[in-house]
N, C-alpha and C positions, 0 to 999 in steps of 0.2 A: 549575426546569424544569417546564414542563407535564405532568402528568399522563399525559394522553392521547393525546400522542405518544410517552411512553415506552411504553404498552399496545401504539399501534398497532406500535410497532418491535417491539416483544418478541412480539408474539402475530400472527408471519406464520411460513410453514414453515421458510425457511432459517434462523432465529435458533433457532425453537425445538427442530430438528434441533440443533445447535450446543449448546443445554442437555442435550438427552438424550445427546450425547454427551460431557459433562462428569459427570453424572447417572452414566453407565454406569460412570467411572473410582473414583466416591466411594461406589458401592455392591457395587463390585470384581465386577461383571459379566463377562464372558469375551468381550465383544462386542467384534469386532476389524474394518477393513475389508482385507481380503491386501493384503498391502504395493504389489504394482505399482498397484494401482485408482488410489490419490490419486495417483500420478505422472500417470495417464494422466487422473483430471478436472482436475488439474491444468493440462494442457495441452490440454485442451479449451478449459475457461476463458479461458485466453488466444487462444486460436486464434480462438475465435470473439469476442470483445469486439473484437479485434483486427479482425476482418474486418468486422464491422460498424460499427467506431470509421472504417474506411477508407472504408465507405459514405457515411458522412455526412459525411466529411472530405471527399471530392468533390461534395458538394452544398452543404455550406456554408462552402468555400472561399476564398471572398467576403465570408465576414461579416468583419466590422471588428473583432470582439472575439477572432477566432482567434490571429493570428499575437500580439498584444502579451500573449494569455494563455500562450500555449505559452512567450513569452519568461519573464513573469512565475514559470510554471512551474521553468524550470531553473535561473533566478535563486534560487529558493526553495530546490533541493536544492542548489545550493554555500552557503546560506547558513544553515540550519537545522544543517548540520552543524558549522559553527562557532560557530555556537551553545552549542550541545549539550556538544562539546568543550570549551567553556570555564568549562561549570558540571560538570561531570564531573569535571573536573580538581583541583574544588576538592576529593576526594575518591579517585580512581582515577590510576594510572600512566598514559602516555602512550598504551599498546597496549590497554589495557580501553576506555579514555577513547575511542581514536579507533574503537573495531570498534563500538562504541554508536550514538559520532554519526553514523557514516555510515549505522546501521542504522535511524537517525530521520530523517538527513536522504533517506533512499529511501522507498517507497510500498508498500503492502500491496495487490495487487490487487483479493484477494477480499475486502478491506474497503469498497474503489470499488464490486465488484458488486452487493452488500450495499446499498452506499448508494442504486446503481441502482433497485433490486428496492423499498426505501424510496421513494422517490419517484413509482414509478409505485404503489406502494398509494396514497398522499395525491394522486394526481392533478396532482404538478407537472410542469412539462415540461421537459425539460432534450434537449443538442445532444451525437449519439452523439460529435462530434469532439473528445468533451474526453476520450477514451478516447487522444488524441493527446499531450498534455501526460503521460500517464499513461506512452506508452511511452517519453519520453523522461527523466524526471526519478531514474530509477535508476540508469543510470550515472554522472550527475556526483557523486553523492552516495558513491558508491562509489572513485570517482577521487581525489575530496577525504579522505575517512577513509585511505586511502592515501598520499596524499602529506601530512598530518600524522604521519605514524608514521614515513617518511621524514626529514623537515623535523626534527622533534624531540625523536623517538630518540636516548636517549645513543648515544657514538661506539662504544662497549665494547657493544653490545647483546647480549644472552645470546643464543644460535641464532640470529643473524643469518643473515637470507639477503639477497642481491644482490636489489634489486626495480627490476628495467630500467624506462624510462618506459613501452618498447613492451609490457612484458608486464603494466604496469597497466590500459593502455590496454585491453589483448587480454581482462584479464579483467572490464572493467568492460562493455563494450559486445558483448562476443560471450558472454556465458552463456548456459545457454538461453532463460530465461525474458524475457532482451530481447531476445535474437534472434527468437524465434519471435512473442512480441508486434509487434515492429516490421514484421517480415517477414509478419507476416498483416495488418497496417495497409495496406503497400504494395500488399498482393494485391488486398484490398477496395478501395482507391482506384480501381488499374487495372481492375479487372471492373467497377464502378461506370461508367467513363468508356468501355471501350472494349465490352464486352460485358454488355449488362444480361441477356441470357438466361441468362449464367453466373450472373448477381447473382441471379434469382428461382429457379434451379437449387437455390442453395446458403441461400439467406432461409433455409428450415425448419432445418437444420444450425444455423444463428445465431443464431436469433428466438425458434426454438418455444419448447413447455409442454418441452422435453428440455433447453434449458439450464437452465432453473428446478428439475426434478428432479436435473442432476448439481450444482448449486448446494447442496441439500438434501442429498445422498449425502455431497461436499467438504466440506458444515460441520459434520456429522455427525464424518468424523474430524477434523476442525479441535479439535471440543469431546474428541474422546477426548486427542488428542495436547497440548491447552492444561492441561488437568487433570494430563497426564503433568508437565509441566515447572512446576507450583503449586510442587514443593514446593523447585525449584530458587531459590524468590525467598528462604527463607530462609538460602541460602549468600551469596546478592547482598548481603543487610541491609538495612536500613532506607531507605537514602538512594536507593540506588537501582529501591526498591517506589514510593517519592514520587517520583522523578525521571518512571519507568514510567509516571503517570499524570496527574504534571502538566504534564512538556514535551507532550503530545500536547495538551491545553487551550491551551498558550501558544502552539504552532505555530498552534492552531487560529484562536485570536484573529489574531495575526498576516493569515493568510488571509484571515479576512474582510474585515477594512480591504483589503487587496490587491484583494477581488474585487468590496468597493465604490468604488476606485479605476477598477478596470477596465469598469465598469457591465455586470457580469456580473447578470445575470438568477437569482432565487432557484435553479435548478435548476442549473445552471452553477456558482451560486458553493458550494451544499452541498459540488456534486462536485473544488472547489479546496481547498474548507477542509478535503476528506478528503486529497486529496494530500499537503498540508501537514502535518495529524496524525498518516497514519498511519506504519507504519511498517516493513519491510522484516525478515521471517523466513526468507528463502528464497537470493535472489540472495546480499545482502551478506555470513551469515554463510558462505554458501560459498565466496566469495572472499577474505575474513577467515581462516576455517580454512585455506587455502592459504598464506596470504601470510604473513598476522601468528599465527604459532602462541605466541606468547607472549601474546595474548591471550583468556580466559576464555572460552570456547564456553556454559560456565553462565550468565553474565553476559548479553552479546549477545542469547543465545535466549531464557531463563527472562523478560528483561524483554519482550522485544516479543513475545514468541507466546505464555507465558502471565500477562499481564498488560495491555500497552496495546491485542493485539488483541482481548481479548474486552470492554474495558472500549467501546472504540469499536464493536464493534460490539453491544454494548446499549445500552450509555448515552451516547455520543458519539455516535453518528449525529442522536438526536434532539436533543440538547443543540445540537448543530452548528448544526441546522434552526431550533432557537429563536434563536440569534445572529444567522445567515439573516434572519431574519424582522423580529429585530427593529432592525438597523444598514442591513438592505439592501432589505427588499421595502417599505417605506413610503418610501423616497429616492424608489422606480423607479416606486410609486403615482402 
């Protein structure tokens, strides 16, 4: 990997926010952010990538590379998690195996933002409507780790509960964080199309230096709470610290061929090959915890939040960009 891409990743505020807040947990600092704050950048975050993702999604509505990426897109979260599930397996029960895969085959938002925030430092240019593929590829991923654990659950399961179709359904597409992403998708589109005066009302809200600071404030506890759950990977064990780090490489590879199929543009395809890697800390294990309580909450969480998300977002983003660069921007030269 270059060098000098990993500098530029590593040495911008939201990443290096992210290390001081790993920083604070290893030098046993007292530095906390009050509990409600990251709910609520939380959900900023989405609100507004969301409404700006619906901006562009009504302007480039048209292009040729949307609808077959978006497909490409959901095609990847029903099928990453069978993946996932079937090297798991060689290793974990049924209920760890599937709350995993579906927790790979789902997407890390502020990993995408992250990736954002990368790109416009190196000055590539990328189409806000792939924030669109983004709202979508979390629930099938979440549907499927569910309907494995159904499917091939012994019959005698320990704390069995009834899992209706309708209440998979309920929990995979209405949690918050895809309700409210999708739902600020649809808002942005419609202001887009039908009131632009709303649309330049609301720009600063979406656009400004104020998302780039709650970005910086969110990786900040990102880095406190990644460092909390380090030392969770020693109850995981070995296989699955290597799973942690190499499925999000393999998804990665994966991706790219996908997104030099798709003649997706360097900027475009960074932002698929992060869909594809990254991986779900938020939605999946809370509908995991609900459902399949027989599966490891240590497991689920300690790999994707302190593990595959900090590795992508240091060193997988640029890693990603070199693969980028070098399968796909000399095809489109």
């Amino acid at each position: 990997m270059e060098t000098s891409l990993l500098l530029q990743n590593v040495l911008t505020p939201p990443v290096l926010f992210f290390f001081l807040g790993i920083i604070a947990v290893v030098v046993r600092s007292d530095l906390e952010i009050p509990a409600p704050l990251p709910k609520l950048f939380s959900l900023y975050l989405l609100l507004a990538i969301g409404v700006r993702g619906g901006f562009e999604l009504q302007i480039g509505i048209k292009e040729e590379t949307l609808l077959p990426t978006v497909c490409a897109a959901i095609i990847m979260s029903l099928v990453i998690p069978l993946i996932c599930f079937a090297v798991l397996r060689l290793k974990l029960d049924v209920f760890n195996a599937a709350a995993i895969a579906a927790a790979y085959g789902s997407i890390s938002a502020v990993t995408f933002i992250t990736a954002e925030s990368f790109l416009k430092s190196q000055g590539i240019p990328f189409d806000g409507w792939m924030v669109a593929p983004l709202a979508l590829m979390e629930s099938p991923a979440i549907i499927v780790g569910l309907a494995l654990v159904k499917l091939a659950a012994p019959k005698n399961r320990p704390n069995k509960r009834v899992m209706k179709w309708r209440k998979i359904l309920h929990e995979s597409m209405l949690n918050g964080s895809v309700y409210l992403l999708l739902g600020s998708l649809i808002i942005g589109f419609l202001t887009a199309s039908h009131n632009p005066d709303g649309l330049e009302k609301i720009r600063p809200f979406t656009e400004s230096y104020l998302f780039y600071g709650v970005e910086c404030f969110f990786l900040l506890d990102m880095g406190i709470v990644a460092a909390q759950r380090l030392p969770g990977l020693r109850k995981a064990g070995s296989f699955l610290i290597v799973f942690a780090v190499c499925m999000p490489v393999f998804n990665a590879v994966l991706g790219v061929f996908i997104a030099k199929l798709l003649l997706l543009e360097a900027g475009n395809a960074l932002l698929f090959v992060i869909l594809c890697a990254s991986a779900s800390y938020l939605a999946v294990p809370t509908a995991m915890r609900m459902t399949v309580p027989e599966a490891k909450a240590s497991y689920y969480i300690s790999t994707t939040l302190g593990l595959t998300f900090p590795f992508n977002i240091v060193i997988g983003i640029p890693l990603y960009m070199q693969l980028v660069n070098k399968f796909i921007s000399p095809s489109l030269g």
